[in-house]
N, C-alpha and C positions, 0 to 999 in steps of 0.2 A: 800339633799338640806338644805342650810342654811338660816336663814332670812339673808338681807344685811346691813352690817355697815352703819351710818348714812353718814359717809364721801362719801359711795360707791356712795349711794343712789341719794346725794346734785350732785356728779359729773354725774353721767349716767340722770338726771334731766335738768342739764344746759347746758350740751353738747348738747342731744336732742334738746332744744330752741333753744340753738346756732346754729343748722347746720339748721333747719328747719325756721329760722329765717333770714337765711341769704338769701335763695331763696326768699321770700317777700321783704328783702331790695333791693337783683339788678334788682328787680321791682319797685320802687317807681320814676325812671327817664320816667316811662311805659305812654303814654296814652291810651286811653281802648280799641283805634282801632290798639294798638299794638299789643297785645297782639294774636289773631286770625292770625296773616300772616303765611303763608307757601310759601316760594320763592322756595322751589324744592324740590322732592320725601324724599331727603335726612334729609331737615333739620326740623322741629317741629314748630307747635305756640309755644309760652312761656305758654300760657294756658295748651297744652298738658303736657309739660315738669312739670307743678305745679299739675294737676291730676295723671298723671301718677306715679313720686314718692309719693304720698299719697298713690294711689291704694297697691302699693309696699308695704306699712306698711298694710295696711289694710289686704291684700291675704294673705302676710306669717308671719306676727303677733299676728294679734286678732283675726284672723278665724281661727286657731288653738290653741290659748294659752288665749283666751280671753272666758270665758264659760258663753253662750248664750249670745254669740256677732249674733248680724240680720246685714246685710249688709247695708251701709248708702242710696244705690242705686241701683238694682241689674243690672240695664244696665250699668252702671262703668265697672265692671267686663270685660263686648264687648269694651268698646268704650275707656280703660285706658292700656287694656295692650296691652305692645310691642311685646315682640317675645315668651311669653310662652303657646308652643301649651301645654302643660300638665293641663293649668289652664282652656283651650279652645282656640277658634279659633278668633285672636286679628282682632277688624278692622282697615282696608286695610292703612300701614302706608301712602301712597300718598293722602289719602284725609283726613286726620286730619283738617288741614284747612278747612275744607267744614262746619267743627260744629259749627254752631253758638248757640247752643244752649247743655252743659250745657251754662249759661251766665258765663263773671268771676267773679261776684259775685257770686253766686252760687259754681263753683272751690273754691274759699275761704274759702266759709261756710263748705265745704267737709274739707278741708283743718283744719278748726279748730275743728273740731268736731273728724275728726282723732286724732289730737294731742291733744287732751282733752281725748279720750280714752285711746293711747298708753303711754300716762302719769300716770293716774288714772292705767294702768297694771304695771306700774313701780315701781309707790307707795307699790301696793298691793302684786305684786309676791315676793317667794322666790330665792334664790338665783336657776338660771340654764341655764347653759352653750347652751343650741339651743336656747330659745327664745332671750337670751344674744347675740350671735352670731349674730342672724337674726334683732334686733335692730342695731347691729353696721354695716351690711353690708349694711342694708339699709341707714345708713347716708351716711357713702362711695357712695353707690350709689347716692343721691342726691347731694352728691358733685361731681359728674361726669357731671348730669345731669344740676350742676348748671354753668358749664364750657360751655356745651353743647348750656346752656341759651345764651350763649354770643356769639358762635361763630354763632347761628342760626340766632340772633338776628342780629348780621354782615353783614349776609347775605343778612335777608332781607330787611335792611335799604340799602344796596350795588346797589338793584334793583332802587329806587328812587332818581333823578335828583336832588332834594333837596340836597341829601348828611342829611340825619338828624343826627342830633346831639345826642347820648345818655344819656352820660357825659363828658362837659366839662372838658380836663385835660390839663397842661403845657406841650410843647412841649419842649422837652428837648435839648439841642444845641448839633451842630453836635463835635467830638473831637478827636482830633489825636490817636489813635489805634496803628497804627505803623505795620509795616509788622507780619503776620500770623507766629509762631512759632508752634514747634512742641515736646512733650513729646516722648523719647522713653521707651518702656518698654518693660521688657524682656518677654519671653515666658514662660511656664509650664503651669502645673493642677494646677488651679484656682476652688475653691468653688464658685457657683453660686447658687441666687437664695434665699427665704425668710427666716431668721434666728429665728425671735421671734418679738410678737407683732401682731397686725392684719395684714392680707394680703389675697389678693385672692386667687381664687386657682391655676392660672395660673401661678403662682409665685412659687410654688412648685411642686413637692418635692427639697429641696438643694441637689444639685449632684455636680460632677466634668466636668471640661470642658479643652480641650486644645487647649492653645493659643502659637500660635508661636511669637516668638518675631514681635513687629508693632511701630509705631508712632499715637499718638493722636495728632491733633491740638489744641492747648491751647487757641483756643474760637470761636464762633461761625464766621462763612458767615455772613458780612456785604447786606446792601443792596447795598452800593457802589460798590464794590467784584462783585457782581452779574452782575449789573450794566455792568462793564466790558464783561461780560459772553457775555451778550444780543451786546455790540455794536460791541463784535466779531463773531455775527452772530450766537450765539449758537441755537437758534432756529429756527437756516436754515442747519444747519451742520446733516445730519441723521447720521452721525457716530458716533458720543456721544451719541446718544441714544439707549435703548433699543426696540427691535421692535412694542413691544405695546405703549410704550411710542410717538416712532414716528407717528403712527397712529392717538393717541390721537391728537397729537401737529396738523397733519394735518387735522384729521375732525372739533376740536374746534378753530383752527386756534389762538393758543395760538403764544403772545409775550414776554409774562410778565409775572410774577406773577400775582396771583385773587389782583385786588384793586387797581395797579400801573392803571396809567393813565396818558400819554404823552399830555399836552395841549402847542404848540409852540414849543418851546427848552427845556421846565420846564418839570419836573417828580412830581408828586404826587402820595400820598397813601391814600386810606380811612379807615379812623379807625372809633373806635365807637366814636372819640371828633371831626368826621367831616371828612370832605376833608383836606389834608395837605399837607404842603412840604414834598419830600421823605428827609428822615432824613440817610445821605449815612454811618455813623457809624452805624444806629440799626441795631440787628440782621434781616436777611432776613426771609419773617412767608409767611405763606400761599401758602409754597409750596408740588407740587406732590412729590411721591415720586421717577417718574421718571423723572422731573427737576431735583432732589436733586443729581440724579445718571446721569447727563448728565451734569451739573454742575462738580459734582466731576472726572469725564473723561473728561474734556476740562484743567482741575487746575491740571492733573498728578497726582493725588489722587483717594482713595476711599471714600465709605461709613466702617466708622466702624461694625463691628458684635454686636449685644446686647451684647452676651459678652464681648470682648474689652471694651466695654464702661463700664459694670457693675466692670470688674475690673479695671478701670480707678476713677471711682465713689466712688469707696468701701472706698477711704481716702478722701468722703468727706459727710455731713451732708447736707440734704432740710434748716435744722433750722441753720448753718452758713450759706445762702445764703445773701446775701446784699436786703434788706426788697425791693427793687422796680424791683425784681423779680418775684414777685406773686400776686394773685390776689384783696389781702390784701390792695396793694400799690395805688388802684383802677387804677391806669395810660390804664390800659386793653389793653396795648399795647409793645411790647419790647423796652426798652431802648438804652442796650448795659454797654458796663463794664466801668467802674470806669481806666485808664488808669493807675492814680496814684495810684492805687492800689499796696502793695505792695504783688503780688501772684506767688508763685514759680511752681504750677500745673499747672493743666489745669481751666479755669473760665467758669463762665457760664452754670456747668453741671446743676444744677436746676433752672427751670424757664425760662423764655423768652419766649422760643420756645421748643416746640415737638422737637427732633431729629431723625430722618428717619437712621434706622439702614438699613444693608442688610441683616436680618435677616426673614428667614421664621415667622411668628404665628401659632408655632406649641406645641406641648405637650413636658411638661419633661418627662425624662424616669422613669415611675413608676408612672405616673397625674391620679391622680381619681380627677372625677367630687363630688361635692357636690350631697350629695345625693334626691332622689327627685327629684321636679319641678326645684326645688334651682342649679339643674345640667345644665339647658341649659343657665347657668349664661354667662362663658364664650368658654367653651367647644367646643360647636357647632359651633365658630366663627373661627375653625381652619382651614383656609380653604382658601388659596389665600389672603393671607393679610401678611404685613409686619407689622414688631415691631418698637415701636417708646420711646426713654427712656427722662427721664428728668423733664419733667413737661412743661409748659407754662406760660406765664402772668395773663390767664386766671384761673388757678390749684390755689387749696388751697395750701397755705404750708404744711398744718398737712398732709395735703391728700397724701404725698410722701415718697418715701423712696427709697432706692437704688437698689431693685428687683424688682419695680413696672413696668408692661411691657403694653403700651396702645397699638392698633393695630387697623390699618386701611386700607383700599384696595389701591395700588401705585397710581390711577388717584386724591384719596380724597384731597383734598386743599382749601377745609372752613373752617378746624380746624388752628391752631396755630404750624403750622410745619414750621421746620427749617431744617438744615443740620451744624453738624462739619465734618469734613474732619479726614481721616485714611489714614496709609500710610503702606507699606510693608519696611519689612528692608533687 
């Protein structure tokens, strides 16, 4: 072990602030009866979401690396964690909401008192690569969780007739697009997968993959596009769909996408800046992923494979994306691309929108889990879920990169998904 340079020191310092600082900022539009909602099994209060990544630092930080570290709380421990039975047995995610009591002042004070610790360890440790690792995965993780914050928070402003307001933002005017073109690209062994830098582990090990020759579409599913979909009946067609897919459409008696809403002749969306005109340029969000694949079998298309897309991506950067991609730009909602743009690829691959590959959520060949508790990170989630590449509106920029692989079950549609289109050659 080394001591750490001072430069190291000031960065791994302000970074922590920074990312831990950022979940208290897209609380500050919060009133304090927002904070406690839970609108379905699935999605979290924001209060959970602000305990829970605390707990995170706290279980595999300072209670291993922090010597005679006492626990801030010891019923945290029951009442903050998610899904790690190694740490014990978490309580029952469907009733988070039910807790009124820690209060969120109280959450906070946890909150500082953590990062007044795991600071004070940062100051004081020497240089080493697990407590190091386990501080960065934990931001990663709060920046997922801070993503999470927003699309829960969608959700459960979505239930209320109100439509409330989170943060006002400028709706951006609709703009000619022009018909959907297509990239082709050739086939072969393609490397896939994380090169260097941080990354999960589901992202490795880098292997080879073969790709036959495809087409990418060079940019996303408009909502207008969709639109189309809908007044040709696509969600009366069982043929474009997959069999569970159709099930779903028939027990929830879906029309639309989660948020559209037909009042007279007019379409509307709800975002978090309100109730709004559907805007028929932005990319299409909040879709299943068996829309996305009933969509893409109505349009004589597919879904691409993560791979495809990863090697479509690989000649592009998160940090050239056009800044009102992410969640930086606050807009918290997809725009759509710059027309004048002058782009000879494909657009749009980071940000806006989730992209629903058809790709299984399964292991690379050679995946070791993280060792440890640290293993049921992503591991255990192999299992009936598809892969989703790109980022969101909601996604940090930094938080990207081009083997980054989110994954979610095919009915999910409170996150910020979308669909590009793939084609066979």
């Amino acid at each position: 072990m080394t001591a750490q340079s001072a430069e190291a020191l000031t960065h791994r310092l302000d970074r922590y602030r920074a990312v831990r600082g950022q979940s208290e900022y897209l609380c500050e539009p919060l009133e304090i009866e927002d904070f406690g909602l839970q609108s379905m099994d699935d999605a979290s209060p924001i209060k959970w979401h602000l305990a829970h990544t605390t707990w995170f630092f706290e279980t595999f930080v300072l209670k291993p690396y922090m010597h005679g570290y006492k626990a801030f709380r010891a019923e945290y421990e029951y009442l903050f964690n998610s899904y790690y039975n190694g740490v014990g047995q978490p309580f029952p995610r469907p009733h988070r909401g039910d807790l009124s009591r820690p209060t969120v002042a109280e959450v906070f004070a946890y909150r500082a008192a953590i990062d007044e610790a795991v600071l004070a360890l940062i100051v004081a440790a020497r240089d080493n690569s697990d407590w190091l690792m386990r501080i960065e995965l934990g931001l990663h993780h709060e920046q997922q969780h801070q993503e999470l914050m927003l699309t829960d928070l969608k959700h459960h402003f979505a239930q209320n007739p109100l439509y409330p307001v989170y943060r006002a933002t400028d709706l951006v005017d609709d703009r000619e697009l022009g018909p959907m073109g297509y990239l082709s690209v050739d086939g072969g062994i393609v490397a896939v997968g994380a090169t260097s830098g941080f990354c999960f582990d589901n992202e490795l090990p880098r292997h080879e993959a073969l790709l036959h020759p495809f087409q990418m579409a060079d940019r996303l599913v408009t909502n207008g596009e969709f639109l189309e979909f809908i007044r040709d009946g696509g969600y009366r067609l069982p043929n474009l769909w997959l069999s569970d897919g159709w099930a779903i459409v028939q027990q929830e008696q879906w029309q639309h996408p989660r948020y559209w809403r037909k009042q007279d002749s007019e379409w509307f969306e709800f975002r978090l800046s309100g109730q709004r005109p559907l805007q028929m340029s932005a990319p299409v969000v909040h879709l299943s992923a068996h829309e996305a694949f009933a969509y893409a079998a109505w349009a004589g298309a597919r879904l691409p494979t993560e791979f495809e897309w990863e090697k479509v991506a690989s000649n592009a950067e998160p940090l050239a994306a056009p800044d009102n991609c992410f969640v930086e730009s606050e807009s918290y909602h997809p725009n759509g691309v710059d027309s004048s743009a002058e782009d000879q690829g494909c657009r749009e691959l980071f940000g806006q929108v989730w992209q629903w590959t058809s790709s299984s959520y399964a292991a690379y060949p050679g995946y070791k889990t993280m060792p440890g508790t640290l293993g049921e990170y992503n591991g255990k989630f192999m299992s009936s879920q598809l892969v989703l590449r790109g980022g969101s509106i909601a996604t940090p920029r930094e938080h990207l990169r081009v083997s980054y692989r989110n994954f979610f079950y095919p009915p999910d549609r409170w996150q910020f998904s979308g669909l590009r289109l793939a084609k066979d050659v």
